[in-house]
N, C-alpha and C positions, 0 to 999 in steps of 0.2 A: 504494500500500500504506500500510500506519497506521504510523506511526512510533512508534517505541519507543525510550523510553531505557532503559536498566541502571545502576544506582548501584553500587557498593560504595567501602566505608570502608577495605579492605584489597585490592581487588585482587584478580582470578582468573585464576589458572594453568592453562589448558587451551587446550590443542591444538581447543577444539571451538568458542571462542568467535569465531573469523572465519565458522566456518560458520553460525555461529547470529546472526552480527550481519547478513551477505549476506544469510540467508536473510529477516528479519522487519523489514528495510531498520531495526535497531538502531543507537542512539550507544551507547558504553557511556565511563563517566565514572566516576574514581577519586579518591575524597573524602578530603581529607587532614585527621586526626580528632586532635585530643590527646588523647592517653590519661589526661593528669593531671585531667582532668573526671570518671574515674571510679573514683578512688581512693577517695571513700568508700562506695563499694559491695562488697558482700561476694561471695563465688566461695559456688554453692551446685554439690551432689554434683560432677557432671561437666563441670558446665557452666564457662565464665570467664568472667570479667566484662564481652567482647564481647558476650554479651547485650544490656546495657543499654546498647546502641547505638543498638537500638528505640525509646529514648526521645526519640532529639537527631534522628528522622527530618523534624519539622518543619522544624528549623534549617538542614541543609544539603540536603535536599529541594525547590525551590523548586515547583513542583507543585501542585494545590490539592487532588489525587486522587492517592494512590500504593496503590499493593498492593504489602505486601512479603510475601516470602516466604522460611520457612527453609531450606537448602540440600540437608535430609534430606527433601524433599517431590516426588514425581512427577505430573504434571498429566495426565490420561487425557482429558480434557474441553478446547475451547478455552477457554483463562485470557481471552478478551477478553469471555464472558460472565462471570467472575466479575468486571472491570472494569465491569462495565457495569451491577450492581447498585446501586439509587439508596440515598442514605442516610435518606431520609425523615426529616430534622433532627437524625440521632446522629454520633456521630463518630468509629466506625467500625463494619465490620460483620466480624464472627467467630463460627467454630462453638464449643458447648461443649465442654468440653476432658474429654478420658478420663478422667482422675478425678472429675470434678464428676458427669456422668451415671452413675458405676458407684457414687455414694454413696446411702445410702439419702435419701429426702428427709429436707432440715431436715437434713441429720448432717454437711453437707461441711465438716469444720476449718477453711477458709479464709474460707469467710462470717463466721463467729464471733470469728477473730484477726483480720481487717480489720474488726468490726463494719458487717458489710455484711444485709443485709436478708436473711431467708430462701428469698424466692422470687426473690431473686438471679442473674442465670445468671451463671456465674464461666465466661467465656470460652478458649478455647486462643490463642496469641499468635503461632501458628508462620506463620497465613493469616491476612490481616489486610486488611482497606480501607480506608484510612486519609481522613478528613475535616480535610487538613492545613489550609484555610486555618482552621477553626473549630477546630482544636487550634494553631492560631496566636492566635487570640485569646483564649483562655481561659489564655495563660501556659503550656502542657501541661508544658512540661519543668519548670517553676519547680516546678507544682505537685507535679510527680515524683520532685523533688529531695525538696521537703519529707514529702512521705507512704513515701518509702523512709528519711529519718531518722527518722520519729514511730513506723515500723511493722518497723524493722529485723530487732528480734527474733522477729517474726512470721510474716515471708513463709517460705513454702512453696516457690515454685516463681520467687523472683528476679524483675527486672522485670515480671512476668505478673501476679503477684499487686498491684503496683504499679499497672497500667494501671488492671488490674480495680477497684481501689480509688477513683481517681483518676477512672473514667470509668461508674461505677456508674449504674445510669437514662441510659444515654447509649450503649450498645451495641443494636445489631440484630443481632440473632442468624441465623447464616446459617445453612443446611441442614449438615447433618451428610455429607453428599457432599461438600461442596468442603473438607473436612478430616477424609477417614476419619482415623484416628490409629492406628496400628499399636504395640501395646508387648508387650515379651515376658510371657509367660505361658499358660494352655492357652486363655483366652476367646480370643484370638486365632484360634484355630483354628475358631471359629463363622463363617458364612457374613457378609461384611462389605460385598456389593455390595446394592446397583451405588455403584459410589464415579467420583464425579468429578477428585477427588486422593486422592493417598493419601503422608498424612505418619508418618514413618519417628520418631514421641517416642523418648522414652528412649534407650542406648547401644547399643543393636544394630539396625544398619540394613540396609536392603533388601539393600545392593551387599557386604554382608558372604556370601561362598561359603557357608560352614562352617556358617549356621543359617538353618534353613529357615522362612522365614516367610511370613504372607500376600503374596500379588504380588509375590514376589522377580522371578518371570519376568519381569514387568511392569518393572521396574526394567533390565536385564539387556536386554529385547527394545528399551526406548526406547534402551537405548545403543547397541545395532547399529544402528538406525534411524538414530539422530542421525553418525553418523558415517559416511551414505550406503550403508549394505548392505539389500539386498533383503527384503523379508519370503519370497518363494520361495529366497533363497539360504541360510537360517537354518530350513528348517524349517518356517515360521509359514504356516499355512493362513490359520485366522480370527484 
Protein backbone atom coordinates (compact mmCIF):
# COMPACT_ATOMS: atom_id res chain seq x y z
CA UNK A 1 0.00 0.00 0.00
CA UNK A 2 1.37 3.95 -0.47
CA UNK A 3 2.32 5.21 2.60
CA UNK A 4 1.10 8.33 3.93
CA UNK A 5 2.12 10.73 6.29
CA UNK A 6 -0.28 13.21 8.30
CA UNK A 7 1.24 16.43 9.69
CA UNK A 8 -0.29 18.77 12.15
CA UNK A 9 1.02 21.60 14.19
CA UNK A 10 -1.45 21.08 16.86
CA UNK A 11 -2.56 17.79 17.07
CA UNK A 12 -5.81 15.76 16.57
CA UNK A 13 -8.24 14.58 18.96
CA UNK A 14 -10.22 11.66 17.40
CA UNK A 15 -11.24 8.42 18.27
CA UNK A 16 -11.02 7.92 14.36
CA UNK A 17 -7.41 8.58 13.70
CA UNK A 18 -6.11 4.60 14.51
CA UNK A 19 -8.70 3.78 12.07
CA UNK A 20 -7.69 5.91 9.50
CA UNK A 21 -3.87 5.50 10.19
CA UNK A 22 -4.48 1.04 9.81
CA UNK A 23 -6.40 1.69 7.25
CA UNK A 24 -4.07 3.95 4.48
CA UNK A 25 -0.84 2.17 6.30
CA UNK A 26 -0.59 6.39 7.73
CA UNK A 27 2.50 7.97 10.04
CA UNK A 28 0.98 10.76 11.57
CA UNK A 29 3.59 13.39 13.16
CA UNK A 30 2.90 16.33 15.40
CA UNK A 31 4.86 19.48 14.69
CA UNK A 32 5.94 21.55 17.57
CA UNK A 33 5.26 25.25 16.10
CA UNK A 34 6.15 28.73 18.11
CA UNK A 35 3.46 30.75 18.15
CA UNK A 36 5.72 33.83 18.61
CA UNK A 37 6.43 33.69 14.69
CA UNK A 38 3.01 34.86 14.37
CA UNK A 39 2.59 37.61 16.38
CA UNK A 40 2.79 40.16 13.75
CA UNK A 41 -0.02 38.88 11.99
CA UNK A 42 -3.60 40.00 12.25
CA UNK A 43 -6.83 37.76 13.28
CA UNK A 44 -9.38 38.43 10.40
CA UNK A 45 -13.55 37.84 10.99
CA UNK A 46 -13.59 34.21 12.32
CA UNK A 47 -10.72 33.16 11.58
CA UNK A 48 -7.19 33.03 14.17
CA UNK A 49 -4.04 33.45 13.34
CA UNK A 50 -3.48 29.42 13.00
CA UNK A 51 -4.20 30.29 9.60
CA UNK A 52 -0.82 31.50 8.80
CA UNK A 53 0.55 28.29 9.59
CA UNK A 54 0.04 27.63 5.70
CA UNK A 55 2.81 29.64 5.27
CA UNK A 56 5.90 27.91 7.49
CA UNK A 57 4.54 24.46 5.45
CA UNK A 58 7.82 24.47 3.61
CA UNK A 59 9.84 24.69 6.85
CA UNK A 60 8.63 21.93 8.82
CA UNK A 61 7.39 19.87 5.94
CA UNK A 62 10.24 18.01 4.73
CA UNK A 63 8.55 16.73 1.57
CA UNK A 64 9.04 18.12 -1.85
CA UNK A 65 5.09 17.57 -2.74
CA UNK A 66 2.59 18.15 0.00
CA UNK A 67 -1.24 18.65 -0.25
CA UNK A 68 -2.79 20.39 2.44
CA UNK A 69 -5.87 20.49 3.35
CA UNK A 70 -8.53 22.46 5.58
CA UNK A 71 -10.30 20.42 8.07
CA UNK A 72 -13.87 21.96 6.88
CA UNK A 73 -13.34 19.83 3.54
CA UNK A 74 -14.84 16.27 2.45
CA UNK A 75 -13.10 14.29 -0.34
CA UNK A 76 -15.89 12.34 -2.59
CA UNK A 77 -13.11 11.60 -5.17
CA UNK A 78 -9.75 9.44 -4.36
CA UNK A 79 -7.21 12.44 -2.92
CA UNK A 80 -4.32 10.25 -4.53
CA UNK A 81 -5.49 11.71 -8.00
CA UNK A 82 -5.59 15.15 -6.65
CA UNK A 83 -1.79 14.14 -5.47
CA UNK A 84 -0.82 13.00 -8.53
CA UNK A 85 -1.58 16.28 -10.53
CA UNK A 86 1.85 17.60 -12.12
CA UNK A 87 2.92 21.14 -11.43
CA UNK A 88 4.02 21.99 -14.83
CA UNK A 89 6.88 24.45 -13.31
CA UNK A 90 4.21 26.53 -10.77
CA UNK A 91 4.31 26.18 -7.21
CA UNK A 92 1.31 25.13 -6.44
CA UNK A 93 -1.87 24.15 -7.87
CA UNK A 94 -5.47 25.49 -6.54
CA UNK A 95 -9.15 26.02 -7.55
CA UNK A 96 -10.51 29.77 -7.78
CA UNK A 97 -11.90 30.73 -4.70
CA UNK A 98 -15.86 31.62 -4.25
CA UNK A 99 -15.59 35.10 -4.23
CA UNK A 100 -13.01 35.75 -7.01
CA UNK A 101 -15.43 33.79 -9.69
CA UNK A 102 -18.87 35.28 -8.35
CA UNK A 103 -17.01 38.97 -9.09
CA UNK A 104 -17.91 40.45 -12.15
CA UNK A 105 -14.79 40.42 -14.35
CA UNK A 106 -11.81 43.06 -13.72
CA UNK A 107 -14.11 44.18 -10.31
CA UNK A 108 -12.57 41.48 -7.73
CA UNK A 109 -11.16 44.03 -4.79
CA UNK A 110 -8.38 41.85 -4.01
CA UNK A 111 -6.56 42.17 -7.53
CA UNK A 112 -6.50 45.89 -7.13
CA UNK A 113 -5.39 46.01 -3.16
CA UNK A 114 -2.58 43.45 -3.89
CA UNK A 115 -1.98 45.25 -7.25
CA UNK A 116 -2.03 42.11 -8.98
CA UNK A 117 -2.93 41.83 -12.64
CA UNK A 118 -6.41 41.60 -13.99
CA UNK A 119 -6.76 38.51 -15.49
CA UNK A 120 -5.24 37.28 -12.21
CA UNK A 121 -6.90 34.03 -10.89
CA UNK A 122 -6.97 34.86 -7.09
CA UNK A 123 -6.86 31.32 -5.84
CA UNK A 124 -8.91 29.47 -2.65
CA UNK A 125 -6.04 28.40 -0.09
CA UNK A 126 -8.20 25.71 1.60
CA UNK A 127 -6.96 22.74 -1.21
CA UNK A 128 -3.72 23.20 -2.18
CA UNK A 129 -0.57 21.26 -3.98
CA UNK A 130 2.16 22.60 -2.66
CA UNK A 131 5.69 22.78 -4.82
CA UNK A 132 7.70 22.67 -1.46
CA UNK A 133 11.06 22.10 -2.78
CA UNK A 134 10.67 25.35 -5.32
CA UNK A 135 8.81 27.34 -2.48
CA UNK A 136 12.09 26.24 -0.77
CA UNK A 137 14.03 28.17 -2.96
CA UNK A 138 12.50 31.18 -3.66
CA UNK A 139 12.71 32.01 0.25
CA UNK A 140 8.57 31.51 0.24
CA UNK A 141 8.17 32.31 3.97
CA UNK A 142 10.62 35.28 3.82
CA UNK A 143 8.97 36.52 1.10
CA UNK A 144 5.43 36.04 3.01
CA UNK A 145 6.65 37.63 5.91
CA UNK A 146 7.45 40.80 3.85
CA UNK A 147 4.33 41.04 1.56
CA UNK A 148 1.98 40.51 4.63
CA UNK A 149 3.86 43.64 6.37
CA UNK A 150 3.99 45.86 2.85
CA UNK A 151 0.14 44.71 2.33
CA UNK A 152 -1.26 44.55 5.93
CA UNK A 153 -3.97 46.85 5.54
CA UNK A 154 -5.17 45.35 2.43
CA UNK A 155 -5.74 41.71 2.63
CA UNK A 156 -9.03 40.41 2.55
CA UNK A 157 -9.09 37.02 3.37
CA UNK A 158 -5.60 36.63 5.65
CA UNK A 159 -2.68 34.47 4.54
CA UNK A 160 -4.76 33.73 1.18
CA UNK A 161 -4.44 36.93 -0.15
CA UNK A 162 -0.69 36.74 0.80
CA UNK A 163 0.02 33.42 -1.02
CA UNK A 164 -1.89 34.94 -3.89
CA UNK A 165 0.24 37.84 -3.97
CA UNK A 166 3.43 36.28 -3.34
CA UNK A 167 2.99 33.41 -5.94
CA UNK A 168 1.08 35.43 -8.67
CA UNK A 169 2.08 33.85 -12.51
CA UNK A 170 3.00 30.83 -10.45
CA UNK A 171 -0.32 29.16 -9.70
CA UNK A 172 -2.00 26.34 -11.86
CA UNK A 173 -5.30 26.41 -11.55
CA UNK A 174 -7.19 23.21 -10.61
CA UNK A 175 -10.72 22.25 -11.79
CA UNK A 176 -13.35 23.73 -9.66
CA UNK A 177 -14.24 19.96 -8.50
CA UNK A 178 -11.46 19.30 -6.34
CA UNK A 179 -12.77 22.50 -4.27
CA UNK A 180 -16.45 22.87 -4.71
CA UNK A 181 -16.66 25.72 -1.84
CA UNK A 182 -19.96 25.65 -0.17
CA UNK A 183 -20.81 29.24 1.67
CA UNK A 184 -24.11 30.39 3.18
CA UNK A 185 -26.53 32.09 1.14
CA UNK A 186 -29.41 31.10 -1.57
CA UNK A 187 -26.72 30.58 -4.61
CA UNK A 188 -25.98 27.64 -2.72
CA UNK A 189 -28.96 26.20 -3.37
CA UNK A 190 -28.04 25.87 -7.34
CA UNK A 191 -27.04 22.43 -8.46
CA UNK A 192 -23.00 22.23 -7.50
CA UNK A 193 -22.15 18.72 -8.92
CA UNK A 194 -20.50 16.77 -9.67
CA UNK A 195 -17.90 17.88 -7.02
CA UNK A 196 -14.85 15.96 -6.25
CA UNK A 197 -14.45 17.71 -2.78
CA UNK A 198 -16.50 19.66 -1.28
CA UNK A 199 -15.03 22.57 1.10
CA UNK A 200 -17.27 23.77 3.90
CA UNK A 201 -15.76 28.21 3.48
CA UNK A 202 -17.12 30.49 5.73
CA UNK A 203 -18.72 29.72 9.41
CA UNK A 204 -21.40 27.28 8.89
CA UNK A 205 -20.25 23.97 8.14
CA UNK A 206 -21.51 20.78 6.63
CA UNK A 207 -21.53 18.65 10.37
CA UNK A 208 -23.57 21.69 11.80
CA UNK A 209 -27.41 19.71 12.36
CA UNK A 210 -29.43 22.88 12.53
CA UNK A 211 -28.63 24.27 8.69
CA UNK A 212 -29.40 22.71 5.93
CA UNK A 213 -26.81 22.99 3.21
CA UNK A 214 -25.59 21.44 0.10
CA UNK A 215 -24.18 17.78 0.99
CA UNK A 216 -24.64 17.98 4.40
CA UNK A 217 -25.74 14.16 3.87
CA UNK A 218 -22.51 13.73 2.25
CA UNK A 219 -20.65 14.87 5.40
CA UNK A 220 -22.90 12.84 7.87
CA UNK A 221 -22.99 9.56 5.41
CA UNK A 222 -18.64 9.64 5.20
CA UNK A 223 -18.90 9.72 9.09
CA UNK A 224 -20.86 6.54 9.52
CA UNK A 225 -18.80 5.02 6.87
CA UNK A 226 -15.45 6.19 8.58
CA UNK A 227 -16.28 4.69 11.63
CA UNK A 228 -17.07 1.15 10.14
CA UNK A 229 -21.10 1.20 9.64
CA UNK A 230 -22.66 -0.23 6.63
CA UNK A 231 -24.04 1.62 3.83
CA UNK A 232 -27.26 -1.16 4.01
CA UNK A 233 -27.21 -0.47 7.89
CA UNK A 234 -27.86 3.45 7.56
CA UNK A 235 -30.32 3.41 4.87
CA UNK A 236 -27.87 4.36 1.92
CA UNK A 237 -28.89 2.50 -1.29
CA UNK A 238 -26.69 4.44 -3.90
Amino acid sequence: RRHTRYISVTGVQTCALPILMSKHNGEFEVVHFDSNALNQFQKFLYLTKATYLRIFIPKFVKESKVLYVDCDTLFLDDVAKLYAESFDGHAIIAAPDWSFERAEPGTFSSLSKLDLPKDETYVNCGIIVLNNEYLRSIDFIKLCLETNEKYKDQLSFADQCVINKVLAGKKKILSKSWNTQVMSGEQDLQPLLPAQAIHYIGYIKGWMASQAKPFNHQTWLSAALSFGLKREEIGVID
